[in-house]
N, C-alpha and C positions, 0 to 999 in steps of 0.2 A: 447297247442300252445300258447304261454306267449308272449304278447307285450313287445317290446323292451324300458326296464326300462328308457332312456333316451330319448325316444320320449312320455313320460305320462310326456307333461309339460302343463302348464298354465303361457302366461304372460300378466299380469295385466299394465294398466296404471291406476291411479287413481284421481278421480279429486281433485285438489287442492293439488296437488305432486307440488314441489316447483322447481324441474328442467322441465321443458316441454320433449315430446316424442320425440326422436330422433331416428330413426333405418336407417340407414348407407344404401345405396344401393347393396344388396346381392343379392342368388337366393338360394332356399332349393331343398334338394331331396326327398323331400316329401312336400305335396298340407298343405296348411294354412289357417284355418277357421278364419277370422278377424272377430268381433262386434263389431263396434261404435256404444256403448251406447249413446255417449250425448259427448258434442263437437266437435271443428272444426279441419281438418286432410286436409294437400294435401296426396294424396298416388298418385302415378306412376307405372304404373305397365306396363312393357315390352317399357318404353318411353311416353309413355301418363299419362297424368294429370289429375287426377279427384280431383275436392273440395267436399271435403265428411261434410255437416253440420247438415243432420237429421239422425235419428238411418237407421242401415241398415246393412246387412253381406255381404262381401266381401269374395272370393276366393281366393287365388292364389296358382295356378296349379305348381305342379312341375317343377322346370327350368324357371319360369316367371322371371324377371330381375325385383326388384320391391326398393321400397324407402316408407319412412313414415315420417312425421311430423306431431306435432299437430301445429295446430293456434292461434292465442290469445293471451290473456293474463294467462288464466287460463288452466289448461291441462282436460278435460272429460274424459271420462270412455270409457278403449278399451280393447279388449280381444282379441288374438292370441294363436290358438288351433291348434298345428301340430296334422294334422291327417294321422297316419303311418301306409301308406297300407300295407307294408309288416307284421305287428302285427295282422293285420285279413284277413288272406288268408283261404280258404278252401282248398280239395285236388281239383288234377287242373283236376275231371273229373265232379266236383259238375254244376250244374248248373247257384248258384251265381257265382264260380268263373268266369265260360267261358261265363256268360253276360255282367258282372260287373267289379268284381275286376280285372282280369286280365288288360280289358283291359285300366282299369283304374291305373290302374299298368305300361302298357307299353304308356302311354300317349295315345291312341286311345279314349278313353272318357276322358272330362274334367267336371269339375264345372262349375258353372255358374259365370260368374262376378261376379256380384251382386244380389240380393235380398236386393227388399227395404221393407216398409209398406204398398206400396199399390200392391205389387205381391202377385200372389196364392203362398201359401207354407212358409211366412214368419212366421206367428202364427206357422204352424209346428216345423222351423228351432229356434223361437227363444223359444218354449218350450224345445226341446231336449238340446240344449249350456247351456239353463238357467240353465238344471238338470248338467249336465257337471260343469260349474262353482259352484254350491253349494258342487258338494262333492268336488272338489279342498279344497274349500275353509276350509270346516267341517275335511276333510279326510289327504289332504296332508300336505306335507310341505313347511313351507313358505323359501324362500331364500331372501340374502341382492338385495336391489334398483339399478337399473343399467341403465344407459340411461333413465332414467322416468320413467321405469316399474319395478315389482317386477315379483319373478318366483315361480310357487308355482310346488311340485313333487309329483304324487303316489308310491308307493315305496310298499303297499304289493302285492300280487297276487291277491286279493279279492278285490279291488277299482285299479287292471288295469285291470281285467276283468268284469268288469262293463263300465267299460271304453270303451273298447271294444264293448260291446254290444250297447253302445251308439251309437258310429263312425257307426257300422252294421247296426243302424235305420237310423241315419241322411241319408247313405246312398240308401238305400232302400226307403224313403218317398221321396229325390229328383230324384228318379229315377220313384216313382209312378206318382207324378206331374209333369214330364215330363222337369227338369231341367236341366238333366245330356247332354253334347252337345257331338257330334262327332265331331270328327277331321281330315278334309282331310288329309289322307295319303302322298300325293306327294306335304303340304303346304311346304314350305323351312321357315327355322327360319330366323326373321327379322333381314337385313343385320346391321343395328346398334346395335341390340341388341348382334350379335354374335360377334361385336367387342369390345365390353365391356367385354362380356365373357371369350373372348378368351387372351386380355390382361391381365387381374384379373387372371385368372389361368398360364398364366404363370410369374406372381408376384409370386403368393404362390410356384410355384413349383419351382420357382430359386430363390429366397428372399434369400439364402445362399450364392449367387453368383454375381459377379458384372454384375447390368445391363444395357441395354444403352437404351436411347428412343428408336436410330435409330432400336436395334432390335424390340421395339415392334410394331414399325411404320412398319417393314416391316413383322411383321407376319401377321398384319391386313390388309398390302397393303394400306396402307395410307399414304401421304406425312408427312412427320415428323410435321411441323409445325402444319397440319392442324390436325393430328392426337392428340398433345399438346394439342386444342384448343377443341377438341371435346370429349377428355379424361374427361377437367378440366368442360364443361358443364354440363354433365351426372353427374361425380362426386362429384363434388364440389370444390374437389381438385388438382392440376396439378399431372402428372403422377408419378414424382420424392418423391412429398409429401404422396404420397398413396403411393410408395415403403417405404420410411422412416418409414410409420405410423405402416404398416403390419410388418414390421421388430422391429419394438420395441413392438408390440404386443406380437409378438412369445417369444420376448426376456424378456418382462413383466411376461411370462406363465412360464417359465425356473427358472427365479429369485425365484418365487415364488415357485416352487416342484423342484428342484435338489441344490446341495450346492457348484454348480459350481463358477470357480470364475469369474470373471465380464468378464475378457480378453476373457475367454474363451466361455463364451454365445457371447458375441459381436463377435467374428470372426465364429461360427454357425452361425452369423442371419444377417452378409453379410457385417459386420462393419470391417474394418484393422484397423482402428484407436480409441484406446480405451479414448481417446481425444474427436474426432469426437461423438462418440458410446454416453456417460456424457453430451455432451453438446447439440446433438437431444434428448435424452431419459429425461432430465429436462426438454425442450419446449415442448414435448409432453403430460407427467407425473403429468410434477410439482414437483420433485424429483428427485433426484440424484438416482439413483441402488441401489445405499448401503443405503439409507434412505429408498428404498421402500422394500427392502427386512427385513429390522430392519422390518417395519410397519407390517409384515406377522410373524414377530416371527421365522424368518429365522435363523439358527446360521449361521456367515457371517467369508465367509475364505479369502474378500478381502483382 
């Protein structure tokens, strides 16, 4: 039963990284073990704001709607541990699985917010991440800086199954100290949160297509205008601009692995005008296409 090679990561921020942390407002489908070692962070998680300024771990549950930045001047030290339940399942007649995993699997158990220094169980959680991060560190591999943090990988079968066993205790010792929460059954997901959700996904799923506010305004049942104004709060950025951004993303990923020619990534990723396509994907890039795919070692059939 082998964990899923692309959920053994490790992302590091480090202090005195010369870009500050930035991670963009997403949601995972699978739960994320946060450590703020040292440093100051707003994190948001499902709309709410916490200032995180002493050490402490952080949750977040499958499907939470979450955001991060650091504070300051200087960036501290954070760590971000997807922990992928589907890599340590039992058979579904064991016992761990029908207490535990399952239903921590179907969202009916959650993590804890937080754990600070002065909760029961912290000495536990921050012995098991500390052994966690040392074989990253020792064992894996490292990847380039991205957004303020580096990505470290396990990549044999014998340090992701140690791995494994790790995630198996973390979970078992917050389940002995009594961390692990239930979850009302008939709670309904928060109405702003599933407005952001449900925008965001249907960007991704039609980014190839032309889109208009007014659709997304009416999939959320929101006034267009007010919808604009509540898009660009949460986000940051107005609805139009997070279309642009996700569309040159994809078209960023294209450039770089197939040896299409420009027209033709730009009409996949929702652009008619290969005008239009050159002169967002420089404001966003910093680079023309054909300079960022030279930059990759691309051979280029513009």
């Amino acid at each position: 039963m082998d964990i899923i090679q692309d959920k053994c990561i490790l992302y590091e921020s480090q202090k005195g990284a010369e870009q500050g942390l930035q991670v963009g407002i997403h949601w995972d489908d699978v739960p994320t073990l946060l450590y703020f070692k040292s440093g100051q962070y707003n994190l948001t998680i499902n709309m709410v704001e916490h200032e995180i300024s002493d050490e402490c771990f952080a949750f977040i549950n499958a499907g939470d709607l979450y955001k991060l930045e650091s504070l300051g001047d200087e960036t501290g030290e954070e760590f971000a541990i997807p922990v992928d339940l589907a890599g340590i399942q039992f058979r579904e007649d064991n016992p761990v699985q029908l207490r535990l995993l399952r239903p921590l699997m179907e969202g009916k158990l959650h993590f804890p917010d937080f754990i600070t220094v002065s909760d029961l169980g912290f000495l536990m959680v921050l012995h098991i991440v500390n052994d966690i991060i040392q074989r990253y560190h020792e064992e894996g591999r490292k990847q380039g800086s991205i957004a303020g943090s580096c990505r470290y990988t396990l990549e044999t079968v014998a340090n992701q199954l140690i791995l494994k066993s790790e995630l198996l205790k973390l979970i078992g010792k917050l389940d002995a100290f009594g961390l692990l929460r239930e979850v009302d059954p008939a709670a309904e997901e928060d109405r702003q949160v599933k407005v952001i959700k449900d925008s965001v996904n249907y960007i991704r799923e039609h980014y190839h297509e032309k889109i208009y506010i007014h659709d997304l305004s009416q999939l959320t049942d929101l006034n267009e205008q007010y919808f604009i104004r509540f898009f660009g709060s949460v986000i940051g950025i107005s609805p139009l601009e997070y279309i642009n951004r996700y569309r040159i993303q994809r078209a960023a990923e294209l450039l770089r692995t197939t040896d299409k020619h420009a027209y033709e990534i730009a009409e996949a990723c929702g652009f008619h005008n290969i005008g239009n396509f050159i002169k967002i994907f420089r404001s966003i890039i910093g680079v023309t296409p054909h300079r960022y795919r030279k930059n990759f070692g691309i051979e280029v059939k513009d």
